[in-house]
N, C-alpha and C positions, 0 to 999 in steps of 0.2 A: 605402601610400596617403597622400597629402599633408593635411594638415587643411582646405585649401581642398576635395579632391573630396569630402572625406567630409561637410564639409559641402553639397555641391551635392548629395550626392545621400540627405542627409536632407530638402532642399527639395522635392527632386523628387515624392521620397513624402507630404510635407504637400503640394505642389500639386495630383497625382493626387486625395488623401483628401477635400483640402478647398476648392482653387482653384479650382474649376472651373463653378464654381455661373452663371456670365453666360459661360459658352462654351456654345453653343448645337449648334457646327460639329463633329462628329467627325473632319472631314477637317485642319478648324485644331489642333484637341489633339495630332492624329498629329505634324505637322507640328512643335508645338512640345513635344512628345517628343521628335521626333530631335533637336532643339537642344539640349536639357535635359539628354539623354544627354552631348552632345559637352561641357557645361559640366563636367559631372558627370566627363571624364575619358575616356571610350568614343569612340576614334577610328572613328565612323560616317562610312561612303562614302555609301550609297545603303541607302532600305529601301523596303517595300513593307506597304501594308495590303489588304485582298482582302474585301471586304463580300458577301454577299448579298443582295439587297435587293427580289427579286421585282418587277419592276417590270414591267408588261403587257410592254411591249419586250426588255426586259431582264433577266439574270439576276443580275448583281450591277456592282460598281463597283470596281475595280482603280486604288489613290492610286500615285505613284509619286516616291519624293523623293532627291534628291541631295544629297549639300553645295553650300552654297551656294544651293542655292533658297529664293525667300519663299514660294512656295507648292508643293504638291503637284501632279502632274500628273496627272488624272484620266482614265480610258479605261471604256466602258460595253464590259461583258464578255456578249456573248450568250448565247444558254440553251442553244448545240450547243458551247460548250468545251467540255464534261467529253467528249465525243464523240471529240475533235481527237486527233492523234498530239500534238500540241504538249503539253499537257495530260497526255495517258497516260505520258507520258515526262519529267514532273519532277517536282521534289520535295513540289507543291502538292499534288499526286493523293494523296501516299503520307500527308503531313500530315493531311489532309482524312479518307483513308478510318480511319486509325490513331489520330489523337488526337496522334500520336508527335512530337517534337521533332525535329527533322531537321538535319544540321551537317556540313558539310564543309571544309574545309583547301582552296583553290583555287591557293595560289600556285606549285605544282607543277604538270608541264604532262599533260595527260591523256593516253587520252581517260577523262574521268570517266564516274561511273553516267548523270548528268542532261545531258544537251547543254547546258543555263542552264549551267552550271558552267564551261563553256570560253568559254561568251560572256562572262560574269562577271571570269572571269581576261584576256582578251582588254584588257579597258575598266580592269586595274590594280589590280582586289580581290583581296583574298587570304585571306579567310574566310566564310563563309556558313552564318548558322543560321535556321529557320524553323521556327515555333512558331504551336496551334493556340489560334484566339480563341473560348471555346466559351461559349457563351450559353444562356439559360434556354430550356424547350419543346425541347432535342435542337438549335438553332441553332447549327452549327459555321462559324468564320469566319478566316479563316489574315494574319499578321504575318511578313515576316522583316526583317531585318537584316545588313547586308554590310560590311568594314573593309577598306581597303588599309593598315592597318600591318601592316611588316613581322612576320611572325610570327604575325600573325592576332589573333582576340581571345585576350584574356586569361581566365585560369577566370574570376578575381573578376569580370570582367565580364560574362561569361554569366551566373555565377549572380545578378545584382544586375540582367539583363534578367529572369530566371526569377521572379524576388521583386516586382518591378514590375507583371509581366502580367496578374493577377490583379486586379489595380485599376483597368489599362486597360482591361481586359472589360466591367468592372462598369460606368465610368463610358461607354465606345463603347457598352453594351448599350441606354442609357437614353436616346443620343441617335440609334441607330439603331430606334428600336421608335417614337421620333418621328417619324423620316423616313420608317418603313413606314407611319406612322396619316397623314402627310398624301400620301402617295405613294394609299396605297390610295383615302382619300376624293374626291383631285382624279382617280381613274379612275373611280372611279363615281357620285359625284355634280358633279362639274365643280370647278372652280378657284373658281368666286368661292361658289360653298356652301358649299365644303368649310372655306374661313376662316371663313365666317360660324359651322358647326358647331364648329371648334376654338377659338372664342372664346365659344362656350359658348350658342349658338342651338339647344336642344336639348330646350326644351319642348314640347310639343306646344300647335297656334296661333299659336306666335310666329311673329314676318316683319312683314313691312312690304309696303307700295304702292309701285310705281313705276311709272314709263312705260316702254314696251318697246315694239320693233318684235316682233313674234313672226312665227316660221315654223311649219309642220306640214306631215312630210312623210309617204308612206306608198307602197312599192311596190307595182308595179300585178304582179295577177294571183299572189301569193305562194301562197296557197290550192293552186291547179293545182301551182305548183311543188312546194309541201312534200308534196304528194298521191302527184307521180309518182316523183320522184326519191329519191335514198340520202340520207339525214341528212346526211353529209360532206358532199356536194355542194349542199345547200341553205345549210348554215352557210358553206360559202366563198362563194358567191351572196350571200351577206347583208352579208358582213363586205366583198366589193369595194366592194358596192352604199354602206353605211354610211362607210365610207374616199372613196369620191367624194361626199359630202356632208360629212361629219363633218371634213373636212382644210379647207376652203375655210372653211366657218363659224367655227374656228378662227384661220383665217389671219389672217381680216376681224374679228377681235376677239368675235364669238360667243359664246355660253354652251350647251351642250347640257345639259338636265337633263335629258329621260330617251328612253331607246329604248324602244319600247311595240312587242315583237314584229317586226314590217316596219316598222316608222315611230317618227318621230322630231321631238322636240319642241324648239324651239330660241329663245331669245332676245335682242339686240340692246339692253341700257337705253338710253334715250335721254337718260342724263346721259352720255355718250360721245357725242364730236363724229363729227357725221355718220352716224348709227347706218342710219339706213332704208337710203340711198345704201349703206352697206356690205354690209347684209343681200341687196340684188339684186345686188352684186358680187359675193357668197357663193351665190346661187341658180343665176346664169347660167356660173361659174366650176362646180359641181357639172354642170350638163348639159351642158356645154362637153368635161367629161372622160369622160361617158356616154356624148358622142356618136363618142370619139376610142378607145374600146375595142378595145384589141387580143391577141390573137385577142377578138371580140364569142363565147364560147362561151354564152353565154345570155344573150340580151335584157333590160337593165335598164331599164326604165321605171316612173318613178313620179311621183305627184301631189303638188303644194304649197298649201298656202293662205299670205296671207302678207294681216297684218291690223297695227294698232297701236292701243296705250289703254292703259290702266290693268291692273295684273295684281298678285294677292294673292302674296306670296314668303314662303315660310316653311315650317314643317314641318308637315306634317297626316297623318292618319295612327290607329293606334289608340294604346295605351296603352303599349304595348311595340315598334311595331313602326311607325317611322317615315317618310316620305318629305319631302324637302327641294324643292320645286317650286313651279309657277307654277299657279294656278285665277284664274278669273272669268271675265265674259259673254268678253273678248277674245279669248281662248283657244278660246272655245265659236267662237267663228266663226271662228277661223284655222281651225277642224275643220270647219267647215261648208264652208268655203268650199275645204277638201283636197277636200271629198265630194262636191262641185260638178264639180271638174275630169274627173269620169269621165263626167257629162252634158254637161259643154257640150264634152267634145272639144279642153280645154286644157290644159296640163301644170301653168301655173302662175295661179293666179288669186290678187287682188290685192284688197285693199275700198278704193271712195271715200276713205274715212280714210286709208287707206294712202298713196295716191295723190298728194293733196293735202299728206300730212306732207313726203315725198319730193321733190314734186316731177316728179314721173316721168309726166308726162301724156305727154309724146313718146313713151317706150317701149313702151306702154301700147296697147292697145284696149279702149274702150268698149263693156260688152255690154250694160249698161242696168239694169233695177232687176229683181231676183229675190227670192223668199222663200224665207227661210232658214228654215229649222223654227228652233223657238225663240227665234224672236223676232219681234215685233207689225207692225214695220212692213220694207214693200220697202227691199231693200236694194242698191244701186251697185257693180257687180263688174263687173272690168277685168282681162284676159288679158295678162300680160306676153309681148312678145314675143323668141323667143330666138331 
């Protein structure tokens, strides 16, 4: 070995140890490992990183890099692979369920153990070894590595990927346990919470004011449903019902902070251009899709209040046991004005304030002044029409 690789690849090893402290990216470190390698001497063709990453959609994340690329090619791996003939039939499965190192010689023509193997050889590789990424809590996560020089890799350079891995673990471990802490938070408390919590809003009280257009929605007749039906069938009932609301809210720039049962709480700031206007693009875009159900195998209907003002953001909650959301009077009447639409026979009602912030007098019908429990004086509510 030459004094220049022997020096690359003592760099490599202080880069892994100690370089890495403003790489954020698991996927950029992969990336510039395979480089590092090829500096280092290891004629790398193509490798692969294989994550798991639990992701509500998803079950992990598959990087995919070549010679020659600036970056990795990224593919979102379902949660019925491990299910697939594809799957049972290569060398990820046996990696995965064994721990085991896995290496094959491809430049000879098959047919091999793994069908990858002929594809591999097809595209001009001619070695193949994959090796298991295992992580703290029992978290196993797979890496391989592929050369077209002739003759394949060399020992020294297997054992010098073997000696390496160990430090990629550790440091992929600390930036994937990052990407599950902000992956899990923005699925259950939404995307602009969940920064707010990872920047360290985590006292209980804190938060701040702002202006929000708010909505509250709430399915009609849930009760009778969960009463008559099989659990399965109520939670798919739920989760269509919540996907024809919860997509469009998002679409329209949105924030859902919490599902409360059947119903659903949702805010619009109005330091975002045109918030209200988006919020009824987001209303009439949900029943729009309610209305277009196919096969309709159960009736979704539900009630909206939709109000705006001033709303408390922050975390409240007990002492241990917190919630990241929105309180105040505004909120109490978008809820009044959900509980409204089962008496006056509307789907969506709307307050004066609303109205006037909007704009929306045209779309709008006037039903005139109502009392709303909880508060002193009549109040201006307006039926949007869909």
């Amino acid at each position: 070995m030459t004094q220049n690789r022997r020096r690359s690849r003592a760099s490599l090893l202080h880069w892994l140890s100690e370089g890495l402290h403003a790489e954020p990216d698991a996927g950029r470190i992969f990336v510039q490992l395979c480089e590092r390698l090829i500096d280092a001497g290891i004629d790398l063709s193509r490798a692969t990183l294989h994550f798991r990453v639990h992701h509500p959609q998803w079950l992990g994340t598959r990087l995919v890099w070549t010679r020659g690329q600036e970056d990795a090619f990224v593919q979102k791996v379902a949660y019925d692979v491990e299910a697939t003939d594809v799957f049972q039939r290569s060398p990820f499965r046996v990696v995965i369920a064994t721990g085991r190192e896995v290496r094959q010689k491809i430049q000879i023509c098959g047919p091999h153990v793994f069908p990858v193997y002929d594809e591999l050889r097809q595209h001009g590789h001619t070695d193949y070894a994959a090796w298991p990424l295992d992580h703290t809590q029992g978290r196993r996560h797979l890496i391989t590595f592929a050369t077209d020089r002739p003759g394949g890799f060399e020992n020294r350079d297997i054992a010098f990927i073997r000696q390496i891995l160990p430090l990629f673990s550790l440091v992929t471990e600390i930036r994937l346990k990052s990407q599950l802490a902000r992956t899990l938070l923005r699925t259950y408390v939404g995307s602009h919470a969940s920064e707010q919590i990872l920047e360290g809003a985590t006292t209980r009280g804190s938060g701040a004011t702002l202006s929000a257009a708010i909505m509250i929605c709430d399915l009609r007749n849930f009760t009778e449903l969960s009463g008559r039906r099989h659990r399965d069938y109520v939670i798919g009932v739920l989760n269509e019902y919540f996907d024809m609301i919860a997509e469009p809210i998002e679409a329209f720039g949105g924030e859902i902070l919490k599902f409360i049962g059947d119903g659903l709480l949702a805010i619009f700031p109005l330091t975002e251009p045109d918030a209200c206007r988006r919020l009824l693009d987001a209303v009439c875009a949900a029943y729009d899709a309610t209305a277009h159900r196919t096969p309709p195998a159960h009736p979704i209907r539900f009630g909206t209040g939709v109000h705006v003002g001033e709303v408390m953001y922050g975390n409240i909650g007990s002492k241990r046991r917190l919630d990241f959301t929105v309180i105040g009077p505004a909120v109490n009447l978008a809820s009044r004005l959900e509980g409204l639409t089962n008496d006056l026979k509307r789907p969506v009602l709307v307050s004066g304030d609303f109205v006037t912030a909007a704009g929306c007098s045209a779309k709008t019908d006037c039903l005139g002044l109502h009392s709303i429990k909880g508060f002193d004086d009549a109040l201006e509510v307006h039926a949007l029409r869909l």
